[in-house]
C-alpha positions in Angstrom: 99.5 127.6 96.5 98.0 128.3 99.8 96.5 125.9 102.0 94.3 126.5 105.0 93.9 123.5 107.7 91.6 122.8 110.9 92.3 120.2 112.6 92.0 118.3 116.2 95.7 117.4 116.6 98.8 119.0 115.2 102.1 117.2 114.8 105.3 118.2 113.5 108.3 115.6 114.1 109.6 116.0 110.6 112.3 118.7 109.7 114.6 117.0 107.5 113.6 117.4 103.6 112.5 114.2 102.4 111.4 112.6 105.4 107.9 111.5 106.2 106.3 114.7 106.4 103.0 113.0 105.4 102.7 111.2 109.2 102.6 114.8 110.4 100.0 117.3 110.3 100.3 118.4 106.2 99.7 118.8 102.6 100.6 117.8 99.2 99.8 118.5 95.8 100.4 116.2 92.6 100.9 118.1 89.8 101.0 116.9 85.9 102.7 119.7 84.3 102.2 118.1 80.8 98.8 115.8 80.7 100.3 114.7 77.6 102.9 112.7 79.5 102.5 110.4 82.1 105.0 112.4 84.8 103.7 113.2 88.1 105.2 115.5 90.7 104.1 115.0 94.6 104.9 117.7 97.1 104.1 117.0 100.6 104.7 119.8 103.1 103.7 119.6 107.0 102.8 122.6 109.2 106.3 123.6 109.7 107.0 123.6 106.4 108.9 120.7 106.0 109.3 119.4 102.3 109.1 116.2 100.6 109.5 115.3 97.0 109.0 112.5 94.6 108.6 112.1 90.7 106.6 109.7 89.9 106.4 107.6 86.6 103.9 104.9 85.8 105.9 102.0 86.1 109.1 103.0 87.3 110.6 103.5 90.5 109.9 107.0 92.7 112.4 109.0 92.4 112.7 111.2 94.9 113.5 115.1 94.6 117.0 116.6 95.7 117.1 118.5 98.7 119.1 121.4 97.3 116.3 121.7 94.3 113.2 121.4 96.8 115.3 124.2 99.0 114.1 125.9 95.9 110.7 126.2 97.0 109.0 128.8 99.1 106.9 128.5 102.4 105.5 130.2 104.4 104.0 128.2 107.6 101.8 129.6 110.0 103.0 126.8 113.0 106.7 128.4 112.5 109.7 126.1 111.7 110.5 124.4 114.8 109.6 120.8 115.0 107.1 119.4 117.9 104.9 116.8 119.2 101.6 116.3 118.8 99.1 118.2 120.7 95.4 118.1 121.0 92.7 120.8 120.8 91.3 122.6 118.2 93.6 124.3 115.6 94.0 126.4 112.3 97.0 126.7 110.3 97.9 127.4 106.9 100.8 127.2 104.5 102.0 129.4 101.3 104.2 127.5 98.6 105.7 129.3 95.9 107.4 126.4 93.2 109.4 127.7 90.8 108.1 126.6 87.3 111.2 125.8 86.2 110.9 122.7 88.8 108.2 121.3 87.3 110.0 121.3 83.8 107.3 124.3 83.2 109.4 127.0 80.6 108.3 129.6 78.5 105.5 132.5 78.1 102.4 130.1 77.1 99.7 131.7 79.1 97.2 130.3 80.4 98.8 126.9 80.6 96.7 124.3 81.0 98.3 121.7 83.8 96.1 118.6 85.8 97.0 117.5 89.2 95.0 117.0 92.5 95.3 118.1 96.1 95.4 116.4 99.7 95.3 116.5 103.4 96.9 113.8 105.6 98.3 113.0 109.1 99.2 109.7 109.3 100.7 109.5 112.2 98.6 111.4 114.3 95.9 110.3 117.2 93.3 110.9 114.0 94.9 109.6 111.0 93.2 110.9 107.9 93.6 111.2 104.6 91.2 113.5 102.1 91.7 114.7 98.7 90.3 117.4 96.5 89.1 114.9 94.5 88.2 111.4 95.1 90.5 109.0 95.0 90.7 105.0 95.3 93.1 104.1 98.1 95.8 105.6 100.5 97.9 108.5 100.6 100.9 109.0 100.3 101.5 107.4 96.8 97.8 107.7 95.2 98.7 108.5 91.9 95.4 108.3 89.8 95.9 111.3 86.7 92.6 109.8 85.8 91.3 111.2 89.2 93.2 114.7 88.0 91.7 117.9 88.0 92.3 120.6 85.2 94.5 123.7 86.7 94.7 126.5 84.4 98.1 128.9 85.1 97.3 132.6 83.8 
C-alpha cells in the first residue's frame, strides 16, 4: 500500500509498536482478508513509520498484534524514523507498507483474491484533529469497525 498525505501539522511522538500512533500524523487500513468471516485486521502507521496492530472480532476483545510479527511489515516513510513534535505549516508526506500475506492468514496461489477492507487518515492528537475515511463511516477512528461500510479490494 502507499499512502500520500498533506497536511497542516505533522506530529510524530510515537516510536514504540503498538502505541498510539493514531494521535500522530498517520494511516491505517482495515483489512477483511476473508468477507466470509467476521475478522478484521487494523494497521495504523504514523509518518515515521511507527506500527500499530489490532485483530478485531465482533464481539470479542481487541487483540492486539505482536511486535515481533508487525516487525514483519515493511515501510518506507518519507518523514524518516526519528520521532518529533508537532510542527506547523504546510506539508506532504507519504508512506509505503509491504504486509506479508501470510499475516493476514492470506496462503496460497488463488489469484485475483477478492478481500474487503477500508482506509483512513487521522491525527488525533494534533492542533487539527481529524479523522477521514475512504469510505464513509459512522463514528470515530480509531476502532470504526463497520465491514458493512467495506470496500471490495481485488489482489492480482
Amino acid at each position: 500500500m502507499i499512502f500520500f498525505v498533506r497536511c497542516n501539522f505533522l506530529r510524530a511522538v510515537n516510536y514504540i509498536t503498538n502505541t498510539a500512533v493514531y494521535e500522530d500524523s498517520a494511516v491505517a487500513a482495515m483489512i477483511q482478508p476473508n468477507p466470509g468471516d467476521s475478522t478484521v485486521y487494523v494497521f495504523t502507521f504514523n509518518c515515521i513509520g511507527t506500527v500499530s496492530g489490532f485483530i478485531l472480532r465482533p464481539g470479542h476483545d481487541d487483540v492486539a498484534i505482536e511486535p515481533e510479527i508487525l516487525g514483519r511489515i515493511q515501510r518506507v516513510a518519507s518523514c524518516g524514523s526519528r520521532p518529533f513534535q508537532e510542527l506547523e505549516g504546510l506539508f506532504s508526506w507519504n508512506i509505503l507498507v509491504g504486509i506479508p500475506l501470510d499475516l493476514l492468514g492470506i496462503y496460497g496461489d488463488s489469484w485475483p483474491m477478492e478481500i474487503k477492507g477500508n482506509f483512513f487518515k487521522c491525527a488525533t492528537a494534533t492542533s487539527q484533529p481529524h479523522f477521514m475515511s475512504w469510505l464513509p463511516v459512522d463514528g470515530n477512528f480509531p476502532y470504526t469497525l463497520q465491514p458493512d461500510r467495506f470496500g471490495r479490494m481485488i489482489l492480482d
